[in-house]
VOGU-3710 file (C-alpha; in Angstrom, 3 decimals, decimal comma):
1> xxxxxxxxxx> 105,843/109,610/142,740  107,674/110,162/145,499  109,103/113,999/146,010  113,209/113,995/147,576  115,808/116,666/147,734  118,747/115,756/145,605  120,758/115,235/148,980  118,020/112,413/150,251  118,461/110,882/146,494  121,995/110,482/146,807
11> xxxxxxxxxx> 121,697/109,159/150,295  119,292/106,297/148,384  121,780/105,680/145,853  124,221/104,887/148,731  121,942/102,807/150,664  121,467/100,646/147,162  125,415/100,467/146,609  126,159/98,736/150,187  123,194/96,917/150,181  123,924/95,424/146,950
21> xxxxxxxxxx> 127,817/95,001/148,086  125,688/93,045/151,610  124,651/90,524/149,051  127,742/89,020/148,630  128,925/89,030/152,179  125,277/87,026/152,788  125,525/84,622/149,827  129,324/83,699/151,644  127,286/83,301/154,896  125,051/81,001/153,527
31> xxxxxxxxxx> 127,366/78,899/151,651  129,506/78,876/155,360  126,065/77,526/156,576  124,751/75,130/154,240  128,236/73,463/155,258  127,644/73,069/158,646  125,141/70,173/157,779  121,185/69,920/159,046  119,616/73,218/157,730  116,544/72,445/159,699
41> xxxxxxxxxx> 118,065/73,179/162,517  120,978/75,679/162,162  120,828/78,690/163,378  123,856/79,961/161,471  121,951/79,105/158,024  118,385/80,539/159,497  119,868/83,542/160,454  121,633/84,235/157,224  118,476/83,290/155,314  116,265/86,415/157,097
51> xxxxxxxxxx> 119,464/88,812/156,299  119,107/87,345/152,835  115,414/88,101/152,587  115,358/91,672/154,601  118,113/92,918/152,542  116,546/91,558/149,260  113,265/93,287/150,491  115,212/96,594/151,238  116,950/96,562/147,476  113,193/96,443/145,982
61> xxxxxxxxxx> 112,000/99,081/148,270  115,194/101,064/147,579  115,331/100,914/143,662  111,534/101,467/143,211  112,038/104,816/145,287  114,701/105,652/142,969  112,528/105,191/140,215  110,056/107,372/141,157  112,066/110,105/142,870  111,084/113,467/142,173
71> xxxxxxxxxx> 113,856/115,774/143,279  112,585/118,620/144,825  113,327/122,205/143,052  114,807/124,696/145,019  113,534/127,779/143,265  109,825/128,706/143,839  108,545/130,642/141,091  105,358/131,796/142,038  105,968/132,750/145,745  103,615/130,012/146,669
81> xxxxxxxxxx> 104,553/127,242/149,361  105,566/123,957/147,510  107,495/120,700/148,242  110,755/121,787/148,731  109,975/125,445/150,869  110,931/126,457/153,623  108,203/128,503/155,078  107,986/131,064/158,075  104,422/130,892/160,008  103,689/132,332/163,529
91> xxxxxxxxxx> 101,118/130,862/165,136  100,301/132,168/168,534  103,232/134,812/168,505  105,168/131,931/168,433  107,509/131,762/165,203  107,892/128,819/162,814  110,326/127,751/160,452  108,916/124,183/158,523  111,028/122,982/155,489  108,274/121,083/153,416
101> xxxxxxxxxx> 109,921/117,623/152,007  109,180/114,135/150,843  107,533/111,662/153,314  110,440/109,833/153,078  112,505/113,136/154,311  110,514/114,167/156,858  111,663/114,484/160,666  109,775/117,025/162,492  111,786/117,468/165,501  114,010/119,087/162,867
111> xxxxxxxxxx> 111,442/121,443/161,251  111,285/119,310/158,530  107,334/117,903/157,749  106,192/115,719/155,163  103,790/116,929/152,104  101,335/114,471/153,133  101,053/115,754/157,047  98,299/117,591/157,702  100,245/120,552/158,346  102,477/119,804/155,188
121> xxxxxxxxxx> 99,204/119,804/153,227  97,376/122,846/154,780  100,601/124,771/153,380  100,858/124,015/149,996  99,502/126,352/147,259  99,395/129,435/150,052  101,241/132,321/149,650  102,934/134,774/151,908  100,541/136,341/154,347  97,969/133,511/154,007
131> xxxxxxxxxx> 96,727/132,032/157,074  95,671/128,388/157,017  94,077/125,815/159,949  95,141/122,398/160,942  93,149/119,972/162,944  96,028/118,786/165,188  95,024/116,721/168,577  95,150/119,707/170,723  92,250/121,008/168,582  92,532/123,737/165,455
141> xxxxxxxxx> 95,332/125,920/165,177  96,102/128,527/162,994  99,298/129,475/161,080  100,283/132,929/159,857  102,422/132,673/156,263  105,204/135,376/157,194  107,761/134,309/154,546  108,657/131,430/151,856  112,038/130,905/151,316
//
């Protein structure tokens, strides 16, 4: 199960459409190659052959994701922090905003942490006004809940 906004879904859907267009353009590449004579040593054909096997590997890992995307809900119906939140926290009278997402989602410089960070995790299931600890290198810190959105 893997949790994904519907934007990040549709994003994989693209990714599988080109890559599965790249096919073709490699199959060509290889036929171009196999023409050139000695595969064994061909660069051409060698090349072509780890495009072939990357983008195979990429289709698999794409598809599978696909299958088991959860998309993310937007509504939060028990003011409690869930994949798919954005929550407010001060820590430190420093203010917060994290959006909670999918590990595949997740890009922190952007506010945006993963489910499965320990952050991520230390939020879910609290509620507004909760404070929760993370172990982070720097030692514990501590989070106020000021708002879910």
């Amino acid at each position: 199960m893997q949790y994904i906004s519907r934007e990040g879904l549709e994003e994989l859907k693209t990714e599988l459409k080109q890559r599965l267009k790249m096919r073709q353009e490699i199959a060509k590449s290889l036929e171009e190659a196999k023409g050139q004579g000695d595969l064994s040593e061909n660069a051409e054909y060698a090349e072509a052959k780890e495009n072939q096997g990357f983008n195979e590997g990429r289709i698999m890992e794409l598809e599978q994701m696909i299958k088991e995307a959860v998309v993310i809900s937007k509504t939060h119906k028990d003011d409690k922090v869930n994949v798919g939140a954005v929550v407010k926290a001060k820590s430190g009278g420093e203010a917060f905003v994290f959006n909670i997402v999918g590990s595949e989602e997740a890009d922190p410089a952007s506010g945006k942490i993963s489910n499965e960070s320990p952050l991520g995790k230390a939020f879910l299931g609290h509620k507004k006004g909760d404070e929760v600890e993370v172990e982070t290198p720097r030692g514990k810190v501590k989070y106020k809940i000021v708002g879910i959105e």
